[in-house]
N, C-alpha and C positions, 0 to 999 in steps of 0.2 A: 933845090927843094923838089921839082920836080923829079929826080932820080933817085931820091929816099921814097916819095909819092908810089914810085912805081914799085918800086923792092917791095914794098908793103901790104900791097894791091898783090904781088906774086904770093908773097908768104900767106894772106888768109885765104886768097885760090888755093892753095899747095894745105891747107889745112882742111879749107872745107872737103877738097878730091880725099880726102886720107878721112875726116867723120864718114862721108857719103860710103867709100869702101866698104867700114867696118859696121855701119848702118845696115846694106843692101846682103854682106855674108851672115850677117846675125840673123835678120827674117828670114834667109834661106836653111839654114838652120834648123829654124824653129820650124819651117812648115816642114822640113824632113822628118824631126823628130814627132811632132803631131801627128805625119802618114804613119810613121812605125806604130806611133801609140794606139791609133783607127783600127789598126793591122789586127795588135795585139789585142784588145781589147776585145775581138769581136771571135776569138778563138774560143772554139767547144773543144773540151776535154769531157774522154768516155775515159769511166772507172771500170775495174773489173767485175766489183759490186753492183752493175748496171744503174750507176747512178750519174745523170749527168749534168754539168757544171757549166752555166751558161752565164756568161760575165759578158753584161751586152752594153751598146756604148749608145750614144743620143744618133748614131749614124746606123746603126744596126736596125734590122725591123724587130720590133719585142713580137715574136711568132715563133712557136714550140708546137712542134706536132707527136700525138702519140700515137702510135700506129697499134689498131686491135686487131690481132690473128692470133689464130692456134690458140684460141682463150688464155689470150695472156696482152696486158698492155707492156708495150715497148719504146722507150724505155719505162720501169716500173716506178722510179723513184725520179724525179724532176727538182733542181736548182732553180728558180727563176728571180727576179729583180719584180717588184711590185710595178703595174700596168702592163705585165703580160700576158695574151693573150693564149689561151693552151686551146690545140683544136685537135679532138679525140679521131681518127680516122679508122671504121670498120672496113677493114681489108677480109673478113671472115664469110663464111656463105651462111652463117647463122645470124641472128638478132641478137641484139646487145643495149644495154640500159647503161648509159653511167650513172650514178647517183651519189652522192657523198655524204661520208661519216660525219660533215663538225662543220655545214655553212657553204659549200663551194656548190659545185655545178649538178644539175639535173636536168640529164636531157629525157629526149623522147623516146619510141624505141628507134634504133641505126640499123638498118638494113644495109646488106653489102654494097659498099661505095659510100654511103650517107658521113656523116661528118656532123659534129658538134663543138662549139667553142665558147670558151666561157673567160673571161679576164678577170687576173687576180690582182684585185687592188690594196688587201691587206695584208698586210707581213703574220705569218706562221705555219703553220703545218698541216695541211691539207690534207685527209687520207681520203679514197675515193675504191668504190666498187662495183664492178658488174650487175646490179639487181636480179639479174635474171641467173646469171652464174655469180655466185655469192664468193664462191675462189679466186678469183679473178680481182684481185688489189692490186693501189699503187698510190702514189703520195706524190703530195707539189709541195716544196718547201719554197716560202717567199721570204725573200731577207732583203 
């Protein structure tokens, strides 16, 4: 009896070593495949059409900067995910208004270096312009 006892005692040791195995490669796995997805997820893609495509993940900061020089905002057209935060940066040695067409941001005037940010919490289509240089457009798309 006791040597059936023990066979027995080896086979569910010899089982559990073989779950635990396959237990301990599957969460290793999965947290590789989460780093990739982290990875992937937090990739900016630039279009030819200066429009940019920002697919941001719960580990990403949601921060989009647009840089104003040469009277032009860069990039002109913005992709973002609702609770992003967009901060206008005048890089130019003139003064500059943001203001927008349809609900979004209005700053104050931006003197060279000054900075403005505004966060977009609703989903749709944003157009925005220079006040001061009325040429001077560009759009936040929130989906």
């Amino acid at each position: 009896m006791k040597k059936s006892t023990g066979i027995i005692v080896g086979v569910i040791v010899v089982v559990l070593i073989v779950i635990a195995y396959f237990v301990i490669n599957s969460n290793n796995n999965s947290a590789v495949n989460s780093n990739t997805n982290v990875i992937s997820s937090s990739t900016v893609q630039v279009s030819t059409s200066n429009v940019v495509d920002y697919t941001l993940s719960k580990t990403v900061t949601k921060h989009v900067y647009i840089d104003v020089s040469d009277n032009s905002f860069n990039p002109q057209a913005v992709t973002i995910k609702a609770g992003t935060t967009v901060t206008w940066i005048n890089n130019d040695n003139v003064v500059h208004k943001i203001l927008s067409d349809n609900g979004g941001p209005s700053s104050n005037n931006l003197s060279n270096g000054q900075s403005y940010s505004f966060v977009y919490r609703v989903l749709g289509i944003y157009g925005y312009h220079d006040s001061i240089y009325p040429s001077m457009t560009g759009t936040i798309i929130v989906k």
